[in-house]
N, C-alpha and C positions, 0 to 999 in steps of 0.2 A: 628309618626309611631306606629302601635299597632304591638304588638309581639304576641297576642293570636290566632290570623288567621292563622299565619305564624306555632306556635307551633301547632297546632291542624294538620293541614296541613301534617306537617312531621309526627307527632304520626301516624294519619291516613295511610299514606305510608306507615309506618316503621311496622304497624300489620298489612295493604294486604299483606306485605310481608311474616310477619310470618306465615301468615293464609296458604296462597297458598303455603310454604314450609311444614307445616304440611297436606295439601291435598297432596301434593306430595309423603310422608311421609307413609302417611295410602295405597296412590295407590299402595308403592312399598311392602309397610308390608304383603297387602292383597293379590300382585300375588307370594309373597314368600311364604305364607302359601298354596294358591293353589298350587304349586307347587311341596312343602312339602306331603300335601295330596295324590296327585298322587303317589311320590315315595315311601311314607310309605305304599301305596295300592299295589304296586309292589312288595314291601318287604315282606309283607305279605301273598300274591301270594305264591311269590317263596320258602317263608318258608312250607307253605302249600302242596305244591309239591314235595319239599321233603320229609316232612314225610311222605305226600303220600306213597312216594317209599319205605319207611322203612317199616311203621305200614300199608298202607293201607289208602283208601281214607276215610273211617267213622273213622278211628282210627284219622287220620291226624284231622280231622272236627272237632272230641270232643276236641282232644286238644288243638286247636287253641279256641274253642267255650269255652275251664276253660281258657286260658291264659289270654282271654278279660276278661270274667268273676270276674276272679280275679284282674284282671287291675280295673274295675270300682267298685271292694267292698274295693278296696285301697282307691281309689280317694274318693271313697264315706265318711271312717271312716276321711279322714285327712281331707274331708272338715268340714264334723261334729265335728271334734276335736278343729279346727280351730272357729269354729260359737262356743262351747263350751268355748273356754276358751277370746274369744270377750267377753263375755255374762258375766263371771265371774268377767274379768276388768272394765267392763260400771256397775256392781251390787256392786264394791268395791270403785270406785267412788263415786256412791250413797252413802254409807253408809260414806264415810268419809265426802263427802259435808256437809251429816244429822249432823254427829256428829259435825261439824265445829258451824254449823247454833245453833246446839243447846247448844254447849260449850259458844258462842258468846252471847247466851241468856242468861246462865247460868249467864255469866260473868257482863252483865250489868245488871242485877238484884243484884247481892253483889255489883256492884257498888252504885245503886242508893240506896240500905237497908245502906251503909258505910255513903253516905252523908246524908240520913235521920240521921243517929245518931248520924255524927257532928253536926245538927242542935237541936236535944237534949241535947247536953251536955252543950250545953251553955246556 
């Protein structure tokens, strides 16, 4: 009796399963976020409307139009901060790989000048 049919068999089942529980997964992620969208569109609305009635409809406009405004030069510097200091870890890497590589050369060099000179002394 081979068991490798048999195992492959189950694997195969046991990730359509997985698969199709993460297509289910994303289905339900993606009508949570549309749905999301709508009421944060609604939110936005209504906050609009009020200010409307406070300051006025151009007054209410500008400042919903800084509040974004300001929303995307947030997200913008934390994404840039974020790619900045990636950039910093992967160039500190580097440099310490470098120094490794080149300690490691350093190092088998006095090795082999050490055993050259045991081979003179004698």
């Amino acid at each position: 009796m081979n068991i490798v049919p048999l195992a492959l068999a189950f694997l195969d089942e046991k990730m359509r399963d997985q698969l199709t529980g993460a297509k289910t997964t994303a289905k339900s992620l993606a009508i949570v976020g549309v749905f999301a969208a709508v009421s944060a569109a609604f939110f936005v609305i209504a906050l609009t409307i009020v200010l409307a009635s406070r300051v006025g409809i151009v007054g209410a406009c500008l400042i919903m139009g800084a509040i974004f405004g300001l929303l995307a030069v947030a997200i913008y510097f934390r994404y840039s901060r974020k790619k900045q200091v990636k950039q910093a870890v992967q160039a500190e890497r580097a440099a310490i790989a470098s120094s490794a590589n080149a300690t490691g050369g350093a190092g088998l060099a006095l090795l082999l000048e050490a055993f050259l000179r045991g081979f003179m002394k004698k």
